[in-house]
N, C-alpha and C positions, 0 to 999 in steps of 0.2 A: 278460732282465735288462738295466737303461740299462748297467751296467757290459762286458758283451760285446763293445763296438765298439771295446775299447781295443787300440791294436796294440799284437803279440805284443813282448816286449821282446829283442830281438836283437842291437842296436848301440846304441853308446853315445849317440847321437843322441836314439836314442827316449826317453833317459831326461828328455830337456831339454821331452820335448811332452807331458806327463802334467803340465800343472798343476795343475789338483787336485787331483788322488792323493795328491800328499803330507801335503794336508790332509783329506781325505775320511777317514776311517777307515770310512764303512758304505758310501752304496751312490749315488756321483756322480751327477750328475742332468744334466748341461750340462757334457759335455766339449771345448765348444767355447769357455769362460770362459776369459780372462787370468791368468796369475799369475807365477810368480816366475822369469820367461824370463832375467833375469841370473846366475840360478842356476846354475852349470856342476856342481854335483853334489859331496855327499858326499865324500871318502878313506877308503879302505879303515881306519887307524887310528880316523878320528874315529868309523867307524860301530861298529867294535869295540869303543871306550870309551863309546860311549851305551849299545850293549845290555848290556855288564859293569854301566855304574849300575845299569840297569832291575834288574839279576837281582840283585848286591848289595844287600840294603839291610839292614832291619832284622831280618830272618830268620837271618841269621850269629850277631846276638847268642844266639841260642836254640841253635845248635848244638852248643856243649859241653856243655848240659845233654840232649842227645840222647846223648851218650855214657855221661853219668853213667846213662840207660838201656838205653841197645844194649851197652854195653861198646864198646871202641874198635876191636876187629876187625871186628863185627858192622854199627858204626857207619860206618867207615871205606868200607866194603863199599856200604853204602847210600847214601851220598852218590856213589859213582862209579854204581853202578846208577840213579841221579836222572837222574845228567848223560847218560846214553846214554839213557836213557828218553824227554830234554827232547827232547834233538838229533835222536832220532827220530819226533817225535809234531811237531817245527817243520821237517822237511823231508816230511811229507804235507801242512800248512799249504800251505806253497809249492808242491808238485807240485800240488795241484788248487784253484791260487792260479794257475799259468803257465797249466793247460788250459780254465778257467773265463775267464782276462783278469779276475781278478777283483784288485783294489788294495787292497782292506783286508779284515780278518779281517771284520770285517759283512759286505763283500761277498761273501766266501764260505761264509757260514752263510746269507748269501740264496739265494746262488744254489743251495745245497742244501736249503733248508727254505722258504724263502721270508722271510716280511715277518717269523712269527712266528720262526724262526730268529736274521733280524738284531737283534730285540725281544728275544731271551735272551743274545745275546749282549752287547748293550749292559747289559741288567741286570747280568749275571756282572762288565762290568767296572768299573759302578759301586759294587757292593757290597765289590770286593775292592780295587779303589783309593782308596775314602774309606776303608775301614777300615784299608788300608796307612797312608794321610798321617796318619789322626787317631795311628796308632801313633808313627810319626815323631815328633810334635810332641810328644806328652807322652813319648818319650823324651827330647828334647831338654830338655822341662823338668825331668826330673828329675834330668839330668845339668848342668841349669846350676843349677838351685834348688832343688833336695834331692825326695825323698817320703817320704811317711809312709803309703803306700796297704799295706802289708805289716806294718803296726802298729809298729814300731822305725821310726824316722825316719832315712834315707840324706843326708848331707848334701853338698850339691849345689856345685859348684866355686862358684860364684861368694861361696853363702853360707859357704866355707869360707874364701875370701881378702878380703871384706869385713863379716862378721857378717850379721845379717838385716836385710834395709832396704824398704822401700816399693820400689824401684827393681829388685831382685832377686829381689822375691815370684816365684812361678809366672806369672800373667796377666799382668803386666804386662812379661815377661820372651818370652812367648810371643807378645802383642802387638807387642812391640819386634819380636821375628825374622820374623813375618808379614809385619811394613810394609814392615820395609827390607832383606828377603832375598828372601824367599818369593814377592810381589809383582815386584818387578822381573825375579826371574827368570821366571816365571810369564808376562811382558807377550810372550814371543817364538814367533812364529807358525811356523817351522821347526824341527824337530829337530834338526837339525845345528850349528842356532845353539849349543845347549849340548854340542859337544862338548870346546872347553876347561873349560867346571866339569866334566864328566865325568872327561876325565882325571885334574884336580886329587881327585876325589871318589874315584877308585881310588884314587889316590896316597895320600890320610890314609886309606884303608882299609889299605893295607900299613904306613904308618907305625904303625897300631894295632896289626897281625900283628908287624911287627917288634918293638915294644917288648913286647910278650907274649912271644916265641921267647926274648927276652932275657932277660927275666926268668923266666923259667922254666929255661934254662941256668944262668942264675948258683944258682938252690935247687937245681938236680941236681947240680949240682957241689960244693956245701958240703951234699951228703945231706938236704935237709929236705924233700924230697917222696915221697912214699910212691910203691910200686907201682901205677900204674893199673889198675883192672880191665878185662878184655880181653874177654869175654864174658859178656853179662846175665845178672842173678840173678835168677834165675825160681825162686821157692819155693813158688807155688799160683799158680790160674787168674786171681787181681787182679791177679799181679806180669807173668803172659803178657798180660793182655791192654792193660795199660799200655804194652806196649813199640809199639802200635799209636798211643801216641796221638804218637809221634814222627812219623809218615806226612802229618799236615798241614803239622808244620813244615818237614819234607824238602820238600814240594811248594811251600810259600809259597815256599822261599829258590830254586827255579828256575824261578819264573815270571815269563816274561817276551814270552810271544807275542803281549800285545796292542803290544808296540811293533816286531815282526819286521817288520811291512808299511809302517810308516813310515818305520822306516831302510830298507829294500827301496827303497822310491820313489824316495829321495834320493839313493840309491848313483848317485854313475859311469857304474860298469859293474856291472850286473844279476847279471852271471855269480858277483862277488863274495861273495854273503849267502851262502851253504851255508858259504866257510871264514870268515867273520864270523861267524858262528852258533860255527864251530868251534873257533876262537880266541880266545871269549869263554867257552863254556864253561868249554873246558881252562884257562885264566886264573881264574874263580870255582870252578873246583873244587878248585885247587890251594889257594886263598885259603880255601875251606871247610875241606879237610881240615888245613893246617897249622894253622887257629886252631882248631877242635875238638880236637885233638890237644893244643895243647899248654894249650890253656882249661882241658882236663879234668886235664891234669897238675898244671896252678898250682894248681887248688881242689881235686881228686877229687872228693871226695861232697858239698863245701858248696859246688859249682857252681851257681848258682842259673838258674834260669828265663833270667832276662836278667842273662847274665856282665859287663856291665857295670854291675851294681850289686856285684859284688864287687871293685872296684877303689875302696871310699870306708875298706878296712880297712889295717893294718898288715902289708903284705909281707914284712916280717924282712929287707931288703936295706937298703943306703947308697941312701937318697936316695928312697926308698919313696912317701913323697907327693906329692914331684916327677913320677916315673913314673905313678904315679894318675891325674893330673890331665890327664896327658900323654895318654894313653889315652882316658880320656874326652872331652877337647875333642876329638881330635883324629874321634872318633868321631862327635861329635854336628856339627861340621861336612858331614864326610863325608854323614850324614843332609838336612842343610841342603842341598849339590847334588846328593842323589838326589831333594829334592825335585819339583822342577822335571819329572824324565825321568816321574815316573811320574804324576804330573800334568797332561802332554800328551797325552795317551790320553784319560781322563777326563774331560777336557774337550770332545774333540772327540766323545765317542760319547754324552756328555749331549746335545750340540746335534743329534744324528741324533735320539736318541733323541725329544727338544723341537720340531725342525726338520723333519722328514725332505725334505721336498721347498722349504726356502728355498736363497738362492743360496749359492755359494760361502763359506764358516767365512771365512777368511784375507780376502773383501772386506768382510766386515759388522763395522763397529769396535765398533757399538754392542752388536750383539747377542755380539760375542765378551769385550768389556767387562763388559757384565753377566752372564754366565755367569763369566769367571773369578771376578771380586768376589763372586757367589753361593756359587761352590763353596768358596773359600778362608774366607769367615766360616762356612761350615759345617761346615767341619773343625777350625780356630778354637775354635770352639764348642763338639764333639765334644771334642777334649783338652782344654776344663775341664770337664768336666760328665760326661764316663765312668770310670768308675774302675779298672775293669777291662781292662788293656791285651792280655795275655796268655792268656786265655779268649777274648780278642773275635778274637786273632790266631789260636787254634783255631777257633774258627768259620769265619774267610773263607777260610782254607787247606782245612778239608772240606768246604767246599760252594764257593764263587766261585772260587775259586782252581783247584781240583781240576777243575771244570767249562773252566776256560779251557785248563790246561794238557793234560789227556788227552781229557775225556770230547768236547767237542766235537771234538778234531782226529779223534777215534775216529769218530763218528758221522758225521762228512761223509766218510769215508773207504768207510766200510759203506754207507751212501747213494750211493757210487761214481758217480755222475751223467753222468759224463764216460767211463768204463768202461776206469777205466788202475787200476783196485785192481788186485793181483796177490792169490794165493791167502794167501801173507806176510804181507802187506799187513791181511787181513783179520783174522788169528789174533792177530797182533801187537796188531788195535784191541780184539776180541775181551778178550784179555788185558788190555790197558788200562781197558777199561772195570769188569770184573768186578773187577780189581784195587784201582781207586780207589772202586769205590762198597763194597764190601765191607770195606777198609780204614779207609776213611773212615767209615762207622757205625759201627764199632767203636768208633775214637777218640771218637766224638761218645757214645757208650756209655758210654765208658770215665772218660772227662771227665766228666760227667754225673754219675756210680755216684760217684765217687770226691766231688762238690762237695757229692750227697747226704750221703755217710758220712759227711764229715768236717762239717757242720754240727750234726748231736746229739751229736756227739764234742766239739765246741765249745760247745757249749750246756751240757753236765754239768759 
């Protein structure tokens, strides 16, 4: 493989003669090209708050309605079992990532599969990063300009503080946030560059956590929230095997290893990603489990799919719609600068996938020009014209998602190429594998059965 000749990465030094790297996501071709030599590297914080965007996004919204089917012990249980599941299936990534010298997750499906390797793995993260952004975007529209895709019409901040206007329809509102958000962020060739919106983008994600914690103490305390249920109601085989279809959303909300070798490249000091990895985690899982917990307390059972469509009702507190609103902008920002992180991926494994042997992403303006502007009208275009956010988010979480996060770090593990598997090693991918493909047709089963039933049920 071209990617072998790269020295081992030891001292911090080395980290400054990998110029490509940080833009290659599949498989370098000329490691002797220029690039970003004034670079002096990454900070251990900034890289911590890029992989926390990547793994936060729109997947938290869906977590309290995982409770509303796990119950919250079972639930609570399953979101810590994700995060050790992730942190273990992204430091095999890296182990035969150091012994390969291999720079990007492409590269090291190449160098265990070959051409058709790095070819599925760029598919896997096209499929699951347009269909992440198109979710993004028509959240955003719905949180700024109402929807009606649920038959009852949800009314949207903005149509709530200036009535309905040409200027706050949906398109023209999702248009506006393309141009002058989405776009500009989108124009920046390092990942590092966005680590102050990263930050900023955790930050309204706790400002959302918080104002939820809050309002949820102030109902427990003036008694008007019930008991939550602790453990799933299983009352026949459709109610067991529903509780499967929560496993794609569990896997959507902690994937994030197509962006571990980018921030990798950028780092400093190399030695750092393992507690980046671990500090990002433990950071999204606390943020998972406190807003599941207390998601499922404020609603119980009329927790919906996406809990921030349950923030357009009457709370029963002082100041109720103020807090609403609160909540939701403050959310659908926070989407706004996850934009960007999970978009730089995406872009750079289209152009492998388009390119494979042109020069350097980061020198060619034109062609990195017309690939962003491509992919952004195509996602653009996706959030007016699908209508189904929530189905399409079980789709890419049981098959693209579930492929990026276990099955391939499984198979290059089992493929052991480099001959550092341990016997652990093996049982552990073993296990991963069978877990997520058996898991994941269930849900895809399950989802399925249930869209069939409920359509003659709706028809009578």
């Amino acid at each position: 493989m071209t990617i072998g000749n790269i020295p081992p990465k030891k001292e911090r030094k080395s980290r400054r003669t990998k110029p490509v790297d940080e833009n290659a996501p599949l498989l370098p071709k000329r490691q002797e090209d220029a690039g970003f030599d004034e670079f002096n590297g990454a900070s251990f914080t900034g890289a911590v708050f890029n992989l926390s965007t990547t793994i936060v996004g729109a997947g938290i919204m869906a977590l309290p309605a995982t409770m509303k089917v796990l119950g919250l012990v079972l639930g609570v249980a399953m979101i810590i079992f994700m995060a050790f599941l992730t942190e273990a299936s992204i430091e095999l990534l890296l182990r035969f990532s150091r012994a390969g010298k291999s720079a990007s997750y492409g590269g090291l499906m190449g160098d265990a599969f070959g051409k058709t390797g790095r070819i599925l793995l760029q598919a896997a993260v096209l499929v699951n990063n347009i269909g992440v952004l198109i979710v993004y975007m028509i959240i955003i529209g719905d949180v700024l300009s109402g929807t009606s895709s649920s038959g009852a019409h949800h009314t949207g901040v903005l149509e709530g503080w200036f009535g309905e206007h040409w200027w706050n329809a949906r398109a023209f509102v999702l248009l506006i946030t393309t141009l002058f958000i989405f776009s500009p962020l989108a124009c920046f060739k390092r990942i590092d560059s966005l680590s102050y919106t990263s930050a900023l983008s955790v930050a309204l994600a706790v400002v959302f956590l918080v104002i939820t914690v809050g309002i949820t103490i102030v109902k427990l305390i003036n008694g008007s929230i019930a008991m939550p249920r602790l453990v799933p109601d299983v009352t026949d085989m459709t109610s067991f095997w529903k509780l499967f279809t929560t496993v794609p959303v569990l896997v959507t909300a902690f994937i994030c290893h197509y962006n571990v070798h980018s921030i990798d490249n950028e780092l400093e000091d190399s030695t750092q990603i393992k507690p980046v990895v671990r500090t990002a985690l433990a950071l999204c899982s606390t943020v998972y489990i406190m807003t599941s917990i207390f998601g499922f307390l404020l609603f119980g059972d009329a927790t919906l799919d996406d809990v921030l469509a349950n923030f357009d009702m009457d709370l029963g507190i002082p100041y109720s719609s103020l807090l609403n609103d609160a909540v939701r902008v403050s959310y659908a920002a926070h989407l706004m600068l996850v934009f960007p992180i999970v978009f730089f991926p995406l872009r750079l494994n289209l152009d492998g996938l388009l390119f494979p042997s042109a020069q350097p992403f980061h020198q060619a303006n034109t062609r990195f020009a017309l690939i962003t502007i491509g992919l952004i009208t195509t996602i653009f275009l996706g959030a007016n014209f699908i209508p189904s956010i929530w189905d399409a988010f079980q789709f890419t979480g049981a098959t693209a998602a579930v492929c990026l996060g276990f099955i391939f770090p499984a198979s290059i593990t089992l493929r052991n190429r480099h001959n550092i598997a341990t016997k652990r090693d093996k049982i552990l991918c073993i296990f991963m594998i069978v877990l997520a493909v058996f898991s994941n047709a269930v849900a895809i089963y399950s989802d399925a059965y249930a869209l069939i039933k409920r359509n003659p049920s709706h028809s009578e």
